[in-house]
Each structure stands twice: as C-alpha cells, then as structure tokens.
C-alpha positions as CSV (number, residue, x, y, z in Angstrom):
1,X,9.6,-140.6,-62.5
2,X,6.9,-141.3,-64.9
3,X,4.1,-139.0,-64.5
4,X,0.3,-139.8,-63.3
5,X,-1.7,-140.4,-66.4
6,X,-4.3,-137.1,-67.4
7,X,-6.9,-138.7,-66.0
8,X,-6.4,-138.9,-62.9
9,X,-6.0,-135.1,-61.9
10,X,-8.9,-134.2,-60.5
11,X,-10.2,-131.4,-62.6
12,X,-10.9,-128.0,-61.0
13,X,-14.2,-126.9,-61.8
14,X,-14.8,-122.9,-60.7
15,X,-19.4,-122.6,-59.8
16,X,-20.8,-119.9,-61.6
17,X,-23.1,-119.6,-59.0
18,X,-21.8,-117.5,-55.8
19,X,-21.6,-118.5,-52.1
20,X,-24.4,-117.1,-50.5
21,X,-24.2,-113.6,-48.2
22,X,-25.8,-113.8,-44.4
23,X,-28.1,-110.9,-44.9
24,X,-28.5,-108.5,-41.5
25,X,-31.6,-106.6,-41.6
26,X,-31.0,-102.6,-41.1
27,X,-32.8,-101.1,-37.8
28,X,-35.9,-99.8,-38.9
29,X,-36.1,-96.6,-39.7
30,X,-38.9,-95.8,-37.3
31,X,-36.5,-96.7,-34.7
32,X,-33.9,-94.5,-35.8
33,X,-36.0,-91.8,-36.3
34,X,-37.4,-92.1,-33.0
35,X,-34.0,-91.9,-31.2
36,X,-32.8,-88.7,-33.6
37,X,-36.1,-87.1,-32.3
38,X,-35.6,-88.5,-28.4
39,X,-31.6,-86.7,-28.7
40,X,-33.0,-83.2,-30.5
41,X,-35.3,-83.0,-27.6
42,X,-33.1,-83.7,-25.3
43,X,-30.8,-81.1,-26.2
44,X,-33.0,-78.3,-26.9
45,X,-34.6,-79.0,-23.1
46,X,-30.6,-78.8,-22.0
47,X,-30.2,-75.4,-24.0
48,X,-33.5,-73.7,-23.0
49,X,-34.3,-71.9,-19.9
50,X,-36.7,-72.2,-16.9
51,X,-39.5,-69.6,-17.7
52,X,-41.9,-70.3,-14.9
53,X,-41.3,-68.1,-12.3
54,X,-43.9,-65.7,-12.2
55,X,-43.3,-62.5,-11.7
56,X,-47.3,-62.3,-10.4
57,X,-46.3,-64.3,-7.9
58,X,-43.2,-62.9,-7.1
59,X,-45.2,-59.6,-6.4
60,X,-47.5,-61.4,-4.1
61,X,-44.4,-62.7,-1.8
62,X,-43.1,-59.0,-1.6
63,X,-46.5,-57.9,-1.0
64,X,-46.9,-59.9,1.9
65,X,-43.2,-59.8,3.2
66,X,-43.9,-55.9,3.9
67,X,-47.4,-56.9,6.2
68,X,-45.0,-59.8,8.2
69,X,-41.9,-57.4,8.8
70,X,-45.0,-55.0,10.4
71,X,-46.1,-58.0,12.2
72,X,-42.8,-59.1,13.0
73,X,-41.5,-55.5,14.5
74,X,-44.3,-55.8,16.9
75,X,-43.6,-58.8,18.5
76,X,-42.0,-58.7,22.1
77,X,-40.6,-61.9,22.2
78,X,-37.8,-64.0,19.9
79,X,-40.0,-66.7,19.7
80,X,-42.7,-65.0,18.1
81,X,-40.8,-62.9,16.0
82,X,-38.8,-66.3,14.4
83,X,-42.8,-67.7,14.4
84,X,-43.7,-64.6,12.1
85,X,-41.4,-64.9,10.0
86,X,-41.4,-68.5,9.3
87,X,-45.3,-68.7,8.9
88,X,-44.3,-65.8,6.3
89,X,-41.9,-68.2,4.5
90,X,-44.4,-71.1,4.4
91,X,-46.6,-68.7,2.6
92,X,-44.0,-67.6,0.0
93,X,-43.5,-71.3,-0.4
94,X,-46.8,-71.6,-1.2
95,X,-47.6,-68.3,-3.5
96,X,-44.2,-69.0,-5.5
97,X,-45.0,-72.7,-6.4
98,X,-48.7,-72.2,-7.2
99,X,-47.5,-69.1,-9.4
100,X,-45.2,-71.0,-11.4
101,X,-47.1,-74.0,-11.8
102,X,-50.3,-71.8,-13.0
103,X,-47.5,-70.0,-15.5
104,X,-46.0,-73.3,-16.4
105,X,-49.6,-74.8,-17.6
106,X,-50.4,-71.3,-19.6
107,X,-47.6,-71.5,-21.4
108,X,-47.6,-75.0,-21.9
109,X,-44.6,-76.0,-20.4
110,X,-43.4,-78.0,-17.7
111,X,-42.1,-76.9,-14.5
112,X,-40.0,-79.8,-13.9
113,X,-38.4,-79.5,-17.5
114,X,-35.1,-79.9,-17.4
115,X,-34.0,-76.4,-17.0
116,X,-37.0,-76.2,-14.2
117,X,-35.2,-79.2,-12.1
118,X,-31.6,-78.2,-12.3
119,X,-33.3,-74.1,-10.8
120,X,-34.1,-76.2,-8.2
121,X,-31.5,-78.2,-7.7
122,X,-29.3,-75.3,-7.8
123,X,-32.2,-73.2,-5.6
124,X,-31.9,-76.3,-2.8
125,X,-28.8,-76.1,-1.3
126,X,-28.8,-72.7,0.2
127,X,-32.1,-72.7,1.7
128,X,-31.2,-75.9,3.6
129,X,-28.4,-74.1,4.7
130,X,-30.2,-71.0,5.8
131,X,-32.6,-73.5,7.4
132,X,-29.7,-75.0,9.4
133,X,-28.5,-71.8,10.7
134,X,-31.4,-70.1,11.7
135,X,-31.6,-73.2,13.7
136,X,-27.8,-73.1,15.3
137,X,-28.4,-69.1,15.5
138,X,-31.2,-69.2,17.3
139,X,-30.2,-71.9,20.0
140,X,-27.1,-70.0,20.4
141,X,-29.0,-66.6,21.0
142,X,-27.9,-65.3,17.9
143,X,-31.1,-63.8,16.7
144,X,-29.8,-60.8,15.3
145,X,-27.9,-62.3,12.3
146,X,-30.7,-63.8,11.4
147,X,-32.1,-61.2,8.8
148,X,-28.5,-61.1,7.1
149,X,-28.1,-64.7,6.6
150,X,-31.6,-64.9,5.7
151,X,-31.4,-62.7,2.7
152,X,-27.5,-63.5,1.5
153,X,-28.5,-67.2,1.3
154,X,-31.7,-66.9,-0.5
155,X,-30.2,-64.7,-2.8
156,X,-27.2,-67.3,-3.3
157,X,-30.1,-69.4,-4.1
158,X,-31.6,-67.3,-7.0
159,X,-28.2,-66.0,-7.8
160,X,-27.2,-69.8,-8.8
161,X,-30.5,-71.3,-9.8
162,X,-30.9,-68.1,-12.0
163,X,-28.3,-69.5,-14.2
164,X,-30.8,-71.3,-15.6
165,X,-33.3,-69.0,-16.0
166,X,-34.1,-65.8,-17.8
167,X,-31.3,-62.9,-17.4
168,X,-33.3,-60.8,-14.7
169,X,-33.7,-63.5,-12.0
170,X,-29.7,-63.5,-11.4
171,X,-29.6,-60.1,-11.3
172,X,-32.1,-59.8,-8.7
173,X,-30.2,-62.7,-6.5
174,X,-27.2,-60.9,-6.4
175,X,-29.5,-57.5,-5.0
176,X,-31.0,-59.8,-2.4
177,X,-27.2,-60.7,-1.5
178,X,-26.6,-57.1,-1.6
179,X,-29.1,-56.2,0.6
180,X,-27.8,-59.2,3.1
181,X,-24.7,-58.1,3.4
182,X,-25.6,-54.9,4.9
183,X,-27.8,-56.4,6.9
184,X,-25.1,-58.5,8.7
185,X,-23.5,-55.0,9.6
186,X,-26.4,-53.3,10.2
187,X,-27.6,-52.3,13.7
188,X,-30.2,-55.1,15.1
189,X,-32.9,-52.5,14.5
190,X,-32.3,-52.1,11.0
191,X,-33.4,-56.1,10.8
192,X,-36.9,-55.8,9.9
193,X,-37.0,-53.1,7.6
194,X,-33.8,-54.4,5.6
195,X,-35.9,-57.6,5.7
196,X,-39.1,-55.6,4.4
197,X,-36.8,-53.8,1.5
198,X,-35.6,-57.4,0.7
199,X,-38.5,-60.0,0.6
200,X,-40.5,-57.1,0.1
201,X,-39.7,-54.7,-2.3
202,X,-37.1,-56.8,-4.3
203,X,-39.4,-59.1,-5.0
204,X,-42.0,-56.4,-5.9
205,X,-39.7,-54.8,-8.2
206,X,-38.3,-58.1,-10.0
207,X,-42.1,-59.3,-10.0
208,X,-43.3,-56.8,-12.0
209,X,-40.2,-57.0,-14.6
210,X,-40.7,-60.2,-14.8
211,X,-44.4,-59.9,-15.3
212,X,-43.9,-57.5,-17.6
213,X,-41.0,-59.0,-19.8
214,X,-41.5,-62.2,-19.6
215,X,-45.5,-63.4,-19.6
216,X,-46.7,-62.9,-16.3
C-alpha cells in the first residue's frame, strides 16, 4: 500500500493559550460570618441557664401563701376554701411573672431565652395536671388530697424546670415534693399548715437564697 503523501496529514497544532475556567464566586464573607456568629449564639443560649426567677418574688408568694392558709383554715365550706386558695394561686401567678420579668430587664436578659422557654415548658406539664385533678378531686369529694397533690406536682414542676436553671431552684422542688408527700399521709387537718410550710415558708426560704445568691 503506498502511503498518503506528507501533505495531507493534518498537522496537530497544540494552543498555547488555555481553555477557559467557569469561575464560581465564594459566599461572601459577610454571609459566612454572620452564620458562624447566628450558630455561637445559638449554642451559648442552649448551654446557659434561666436566671430570672426572682428570689424577691419568690418571697412575696410565700409571704402571701402564709395570709391565704389563715384565710383558708377559716372558711366553713369546700367551696370557699378551694376559692381561697385558687384566688391565692392567681396571685402567685401574677407576683412570680412580674418578678422575673422586672429581673429579666435588670439584668438584661430575656425571659423567653432559650433556657427561660424550655423552664417553662418543663414547668407546664405538671401544673396542668394538678389543675386537672383538683378538678376530678373535687367533683369526686376528695378535698382532702388536695394539699398533697397540690405541693408534689408543683414541686415536680420546679424539680424538672429547675434543670435549667441555677442549682438551688431543683433543690427547692424536690423540698416542695417532700413536703407533699407527707401531706398525702397527713391527717386532713394538717392540710393547711403543710400548705402554709410549703407555698409559704419554702418559698420564703429559697426566695431569699436566691435573692441573695443570685441578683435579686
């Protein structure tokens, strides 16, 4: 076979010049900053704890738990003794949020931070559940277990929700739960004055650690 003359091959030629590169922008670095900043705030608001319960407002709920179980021991009927006691809870209510949100705003924090919201998540569940029993117990003429469950399931509450808190708010749960549990074995006329050592002196006590340790 005779082979192609030389000029015919096509002659490879190699560019000196090469292809060009599809160039992605990086993110900006503002961006990127931002979200570091957004995740390191996340996480420090995950790792702190929920500092606003005030211990001044703690000491104004026992304060005025000891006037409503002298109120309450005077009453002659069920009805007005379960009315006592539950205009005295609407008052806690109403000295324990106003504390913490005035100790919140000194401080400069928030109380719905993230340690405040899962205390109250945590906090939540056993009140409903003491506010669904005292309703059963009541109905069912039960009145007597009333104090116990009262106390054992608030201080479940502050027992749990005190997880995320500072150490001494646990600790004074677990008295509260204390002091319920004797109260659920107790005589029926031991239910006011375990209910005045309770919601009154426990939280007169804890109040004024808490005050003391911890910024009011």
């Amino acid at each position: 076979m005779t082979p192609a003359p030389f000029s015919s091959y096509t002659p490879f030629v190699v560019s000196s010049t090469p292809p060009p590169l599809r160039f992605q922008p990086p993110r900006e670095l503002h961006a990127r900053a931002m979200d570091n900043l957004r995740y390191i705030r996340e996480t420090m608001e995950g790792a702190a704890c929920f500092t606003a319960v005030s211990g001044a407002g703690e000491m104004a709920v026992g304060a005025t738990a000891i006037g409503a179980a002298w109120l309450a021991a005077r009453q002659t009927t069920p009805e007005t003794w379960l009315a006592t006691w539950l205009g005295e809870a609407a008052l806690a209510f109403i000295l324990t949020v106003g504390a913490s949100l005035w100790k919140a705003q000194r401080l400069e924090g928030s109380f719905f931070s993230v340690p405040g919201r899962r205390f109250l998540l945590s906090l939540f569940p056993p009140l409903l559940a003491g506010a669904l029993l005292t309703a059963a117990l009541f109905d069912a003429g039960r009145v007597a277990f009333l104090p116990g469950v009262w106390l054992l399931l608030y201080g479940a509450g502050i027992a749990t929700g005190g997880a995320f808190s500072v150490r001494i708010v646990p600790v004074m749960g677990l008295a509260f739960m204390a002091v319920g549990a004797l109260a659920l074995f107790a005589p029926p006329s031991w239910g006011d004055p375990l209910l005045a050592a309770g919601f009154g002196g426990l939280h007169l006590l804890f109040g004024a650690i808490i005050a003391r340790r911890h910024g009011g």
